[in-house]
N, C-alpha and C positions, 0 to 999 in steps of 0.2 A: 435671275428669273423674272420675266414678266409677270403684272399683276393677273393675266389672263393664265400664263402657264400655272399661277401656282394657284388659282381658283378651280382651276382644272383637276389639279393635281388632290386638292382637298374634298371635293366632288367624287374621285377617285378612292379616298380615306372616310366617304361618309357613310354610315348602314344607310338601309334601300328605306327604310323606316321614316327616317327624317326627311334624306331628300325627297318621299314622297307628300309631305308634308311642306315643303317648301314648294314642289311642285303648286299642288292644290290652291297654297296661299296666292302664288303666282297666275294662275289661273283664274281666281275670284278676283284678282285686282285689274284683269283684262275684262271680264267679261260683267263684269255686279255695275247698274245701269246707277247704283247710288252708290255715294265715297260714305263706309262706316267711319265715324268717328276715329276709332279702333286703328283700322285701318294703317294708315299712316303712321301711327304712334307704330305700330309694332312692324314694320316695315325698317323705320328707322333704326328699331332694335336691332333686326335680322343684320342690315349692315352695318351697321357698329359692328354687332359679333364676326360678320366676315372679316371687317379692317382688322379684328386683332387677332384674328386668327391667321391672313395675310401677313400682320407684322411679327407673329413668333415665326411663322415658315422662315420669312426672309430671316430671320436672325436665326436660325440653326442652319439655315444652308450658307449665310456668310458665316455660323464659326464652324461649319464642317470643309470651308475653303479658306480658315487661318485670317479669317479678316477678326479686325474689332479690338478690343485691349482686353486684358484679364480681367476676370472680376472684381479682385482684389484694387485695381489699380481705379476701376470705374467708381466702386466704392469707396476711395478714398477722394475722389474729386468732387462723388456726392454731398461726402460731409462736408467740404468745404467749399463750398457752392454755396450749402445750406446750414452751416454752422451747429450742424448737429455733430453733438459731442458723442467722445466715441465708447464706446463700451465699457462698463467697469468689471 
């Protein structure tokens, strides 16, 4: 999936609540004749929260099409990547 299909697709999964609140933010940042402070700081938030919310989509629609490795297998590369000892 494209990052546009599956922005779409969560736009689709959003109550009308938020997205109209995303709306309005969108709309104060086209039309407000001065940059708030604020502004930007939470803009940046807003995508952030898009990117990981884009990158959990992509990873349950690649392991709902068999990509990727078990967990068990990813977790054991973590620890030894990072030398974190394993469980007692």
């Amino acid at each position: 999936m494209t990052i546009k299909e599956l922005l779409l697709q969560e736009i689709d999964n959003t109550p009308n609540d938020i997205l109209e609140d995303i709306l309005v933010f969108l709309q104060s940042l086209k039309t407000s004749p001065q940059h708030h402070p604020n502004t930007y700081r939470e803009l940046l938030e807003r995508i952030d929260y898009l990117e990981a919310i884009v990158g959990i989509r992509k990873g349950i629609d690649e392991f709902e099409q068999g990509q990727g490795i078990p967990a068990e297998e990813a977790l054991a590369t973590l620890q030894n990547k990072f030398n974190i000892p394993p469980r007692s």
